[in-house]
N, C-alpha and C positions, 0 to 999 in steps of 0.2 A: 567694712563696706563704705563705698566714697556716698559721702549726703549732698545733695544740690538742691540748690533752693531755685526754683523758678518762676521769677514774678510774675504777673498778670496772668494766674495758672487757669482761671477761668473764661481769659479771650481767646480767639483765635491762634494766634501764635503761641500763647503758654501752651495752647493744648498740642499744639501741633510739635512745639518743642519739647512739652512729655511724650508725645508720641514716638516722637524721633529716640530720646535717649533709653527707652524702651526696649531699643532695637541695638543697643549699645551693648559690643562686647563682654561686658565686665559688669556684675551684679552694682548696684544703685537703689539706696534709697532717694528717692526723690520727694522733694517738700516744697507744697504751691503756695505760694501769695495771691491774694486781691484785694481789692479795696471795692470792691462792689458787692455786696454783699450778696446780692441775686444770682450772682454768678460763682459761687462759689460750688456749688452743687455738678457744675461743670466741669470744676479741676479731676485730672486723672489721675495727682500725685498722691501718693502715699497716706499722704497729709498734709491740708492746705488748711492757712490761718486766716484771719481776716485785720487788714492792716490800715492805717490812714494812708490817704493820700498822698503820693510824693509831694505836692503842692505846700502841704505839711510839714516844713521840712526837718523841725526838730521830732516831732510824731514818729514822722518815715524813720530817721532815720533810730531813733531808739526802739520802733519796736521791728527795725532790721538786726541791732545787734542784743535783743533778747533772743531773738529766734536762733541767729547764729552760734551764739552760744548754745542756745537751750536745747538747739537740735545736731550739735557739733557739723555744723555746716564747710562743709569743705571750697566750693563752688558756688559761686551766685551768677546765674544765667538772667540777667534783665529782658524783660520783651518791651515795652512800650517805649519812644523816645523819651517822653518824659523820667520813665525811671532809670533808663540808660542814663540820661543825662546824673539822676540823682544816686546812683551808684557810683558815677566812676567820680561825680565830687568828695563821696564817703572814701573811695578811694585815696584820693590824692589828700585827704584829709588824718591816712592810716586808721579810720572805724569802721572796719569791714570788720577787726579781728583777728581773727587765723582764718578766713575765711578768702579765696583771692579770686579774683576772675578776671577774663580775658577781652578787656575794653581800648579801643584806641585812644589817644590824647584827649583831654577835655577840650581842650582848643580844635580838635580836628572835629571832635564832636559839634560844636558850637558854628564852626564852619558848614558842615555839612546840613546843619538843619537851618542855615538861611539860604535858599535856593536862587533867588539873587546873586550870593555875595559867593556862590560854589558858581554859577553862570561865569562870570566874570574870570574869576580865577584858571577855570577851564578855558576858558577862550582866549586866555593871555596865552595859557601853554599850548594852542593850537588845537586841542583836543576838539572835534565837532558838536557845535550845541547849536539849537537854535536861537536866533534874534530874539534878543528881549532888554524892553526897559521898564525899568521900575516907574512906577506908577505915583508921583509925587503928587500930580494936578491934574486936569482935566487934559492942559495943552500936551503933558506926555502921551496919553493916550491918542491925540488926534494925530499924534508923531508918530504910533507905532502903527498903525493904522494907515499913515503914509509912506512910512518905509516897507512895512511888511505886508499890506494889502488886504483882503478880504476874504474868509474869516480872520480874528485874533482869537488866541489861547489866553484868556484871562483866568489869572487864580492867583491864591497866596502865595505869598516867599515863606513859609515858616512846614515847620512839623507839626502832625496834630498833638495839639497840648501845648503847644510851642508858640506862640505867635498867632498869623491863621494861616492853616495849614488845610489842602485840599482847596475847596470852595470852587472850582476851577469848571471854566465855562467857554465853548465855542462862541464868540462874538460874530455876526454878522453886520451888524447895527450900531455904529456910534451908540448913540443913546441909548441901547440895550448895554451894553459896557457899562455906561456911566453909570446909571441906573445899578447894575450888579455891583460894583465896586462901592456906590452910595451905600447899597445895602449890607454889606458889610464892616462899613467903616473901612475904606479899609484904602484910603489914600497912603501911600507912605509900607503898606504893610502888603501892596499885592503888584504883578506884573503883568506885563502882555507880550507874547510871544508870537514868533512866527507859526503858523498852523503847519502842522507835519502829519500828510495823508495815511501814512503806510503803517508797515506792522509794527506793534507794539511789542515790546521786548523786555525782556532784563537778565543781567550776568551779575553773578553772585561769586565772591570766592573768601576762603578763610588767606590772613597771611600769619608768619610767625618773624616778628619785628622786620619786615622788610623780605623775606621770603615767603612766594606763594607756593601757600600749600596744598590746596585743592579748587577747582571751580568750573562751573555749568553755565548752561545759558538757558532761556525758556519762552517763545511766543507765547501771549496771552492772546486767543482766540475770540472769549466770551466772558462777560460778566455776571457775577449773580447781581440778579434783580435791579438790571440796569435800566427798568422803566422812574426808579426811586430819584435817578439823577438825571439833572437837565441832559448830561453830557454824554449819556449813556455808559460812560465809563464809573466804576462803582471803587478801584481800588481791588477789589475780590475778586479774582479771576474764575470764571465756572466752568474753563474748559482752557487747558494750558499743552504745550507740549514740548518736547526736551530738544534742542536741537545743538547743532556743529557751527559754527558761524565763525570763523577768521576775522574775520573785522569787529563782528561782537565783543570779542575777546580781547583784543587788542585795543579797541576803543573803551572799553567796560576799564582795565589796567589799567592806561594810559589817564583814565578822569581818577582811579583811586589816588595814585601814584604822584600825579597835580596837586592833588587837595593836601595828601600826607605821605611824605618821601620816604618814611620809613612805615608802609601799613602795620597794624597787629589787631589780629581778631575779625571779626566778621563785617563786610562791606558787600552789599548792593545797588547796580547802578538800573537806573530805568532810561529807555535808550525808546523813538521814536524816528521812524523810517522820511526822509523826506521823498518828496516825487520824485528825484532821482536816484533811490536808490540807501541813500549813506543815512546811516543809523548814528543818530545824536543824539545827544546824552543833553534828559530833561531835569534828571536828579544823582545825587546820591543821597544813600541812606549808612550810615557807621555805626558801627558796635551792634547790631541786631540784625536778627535775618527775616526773610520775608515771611510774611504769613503760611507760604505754601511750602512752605521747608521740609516738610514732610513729603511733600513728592520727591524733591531730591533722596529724599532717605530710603525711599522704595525702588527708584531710581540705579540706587549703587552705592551716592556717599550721602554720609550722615554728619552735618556740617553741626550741629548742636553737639554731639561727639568729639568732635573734634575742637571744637572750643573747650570743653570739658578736659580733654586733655591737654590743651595747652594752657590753659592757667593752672592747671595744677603740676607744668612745668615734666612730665612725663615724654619719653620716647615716642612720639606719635605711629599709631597705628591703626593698620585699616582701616586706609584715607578714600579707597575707594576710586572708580568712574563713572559718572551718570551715562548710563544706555539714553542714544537718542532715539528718537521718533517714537516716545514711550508718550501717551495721552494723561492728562489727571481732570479727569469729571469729576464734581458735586456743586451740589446747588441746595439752597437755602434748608436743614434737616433733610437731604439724600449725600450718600456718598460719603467718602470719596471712592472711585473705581478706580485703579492704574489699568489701560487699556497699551498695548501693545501695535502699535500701527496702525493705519487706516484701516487693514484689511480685518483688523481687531473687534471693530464696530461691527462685521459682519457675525459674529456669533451673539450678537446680542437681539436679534430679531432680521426680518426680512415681512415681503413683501404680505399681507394676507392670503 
């Protein structure tokens, strides 16, 4: 039986990534990490341990190769950036073990989670992003604000754990800006962007060194408990759905493909509609998949599966298609629902 280790088995994405390999062809011990010890009670694996902090970096990584051993670990699926990042260093370091998994370059990783320094590079290669400059001083801000007009997209260049990562705030107001950025510390470390009205988006795919090998795309309609954020936007989608998009696809590609010419392993791009129409690319995220990965896997493909299979260097199979116009509800303990069309909502109540 193949053993997979899946870190942060008690957030979101661990769980959502044991849920997925679950649904995986081929019998699987599965084995969860945390380092929050509250949340361990959450993990769905097999058997979850409780581990120090990647931050930790000699901790992390010895009590990664006790477990790898100790549980003859085949596969190690990282979920948080932070441990992404701290995996594929054990990697390129050879103290994983016998143990291998399916991480893109450390350097494409490192790229990817300054979101500045992915802006830039995307927009040498033509690819569509929005206007933005980093935030050194006050006078950039009064720059961006005169090239890009009113509101700005203020927030961090980093991933969380990373830098500062999220924090991100519609600007109306000069001095509301300064003020947020003040409060974060966060000259030098955050940006202001052109504000982009339309729908919110993102396209996900696996590749195998430079060949793609499966991928979706998904509006995010609703957030959970997005009174919590200035911005209404929370990260947590609470109502998503699977859609077709040609330019999605082709623009989602075309920023991986920018960033890392030969892709390998899991990349997701978050993509924002402008007034006219064209969907440009606000992020990418490498080597991990989205929180909601598990719709994809209800969907048709099960992209933790298939990472699975390709670090352990196997014939890939049943890659799957995601059905579109497919819905994914839940919100804060309800859910999740896979809902089938609009017309899907109709069996679920009507009128008194």
């Amino acid at each position: 039986m193949t053993s997979i280790l899946v870190t942060g088995a008690g957030g979101p994405l661990g769980v959502n990534i044991t849920r997925s390999l679950r649904k995986a062809s081929a019998a699987l011990r599965l084995v969860g990490t945390d380092a929050n010890r509250w949340h361990l009670p959450l993990s769905l694996c097999d058997a979850t341990y409780l581990i120090p902090p990647a931050r930790d970096t000699d901790g992390y990584a010895d009590a990664l190769a006790r477990l790898i051993e100790g549980e003859s670990i085949d596969v190690v699926v990282p979920t948080h950036p932070v441990e992404v990042r701290a995996v594929a260093a054990l990697r390129d370091d050879g103290r994983l073990g016998a143990a291998r998994t399916a991480l893109p370059a450390t350097a494409v990783l490192e790229a990817a989670d300054d979101k500045f320094r992915t802006q830039r590079r995307l927009a040498a290669a033509g690819v569509p992003v929005p206007g933005t400059v980093l935030l050194r001083g006050p006078e950039d801000l009064a720059e961006a604000f005169m090239s890009f007009g009113f509101p700005l997209w203020v927030r961090g260049t980093g991933a969380p754990g990373l830098g500062i990562g999220g924090a991100a705030l519609p600007c109306r107001d000069p001095v509301v800006a300064q003020a947020w950025v003040d409060h974060h510390d966060g000259w030098g470390a955050m940006a202001a962007s052109e504000y982009l009205p339309g729908a919110n988006l993102t396209w996900m795919a696996v590749f195998d060194r430079g060949a793609r090998l499966a991928s979706a795309a998904r509006e995010r309609l609703e957030y959970v408990l997005p009174h919590v954020s200035p911005s209404g936007i929370t990260g947590a989608p609470a109502v998503s759905r699977t859609v077709d998009r040609v330019d999605v696809a082709a623009t989602g590609e075309a920023a991986v493909r920018a960033l890392d010419p030969s892709p390998h392993g899991a990349y997701f791009v978050d993509l924002k509609q402008d007034d006219r129409g064209t969907a440009r690319v606000t992020e990418i995220n490498a080597g991990r998949c989205g929180t909601t990965v598990h719709f994809y896997t209800e969907a048709g493909c099960n992209f933790p599966w298939l990472l699975v299979q390709l670090a352990l260097g196997e014939p890939i199979q049943d890659i799957g298609v995601v059905e579109v116009g497919l819905y994914w509800v839940r919100t804060l303990d309800c859910g999740p629902v896979l809902v089938r069309g609009d017309e899907g909502f109709d069996e679920f109540g009507g009128p008194p």
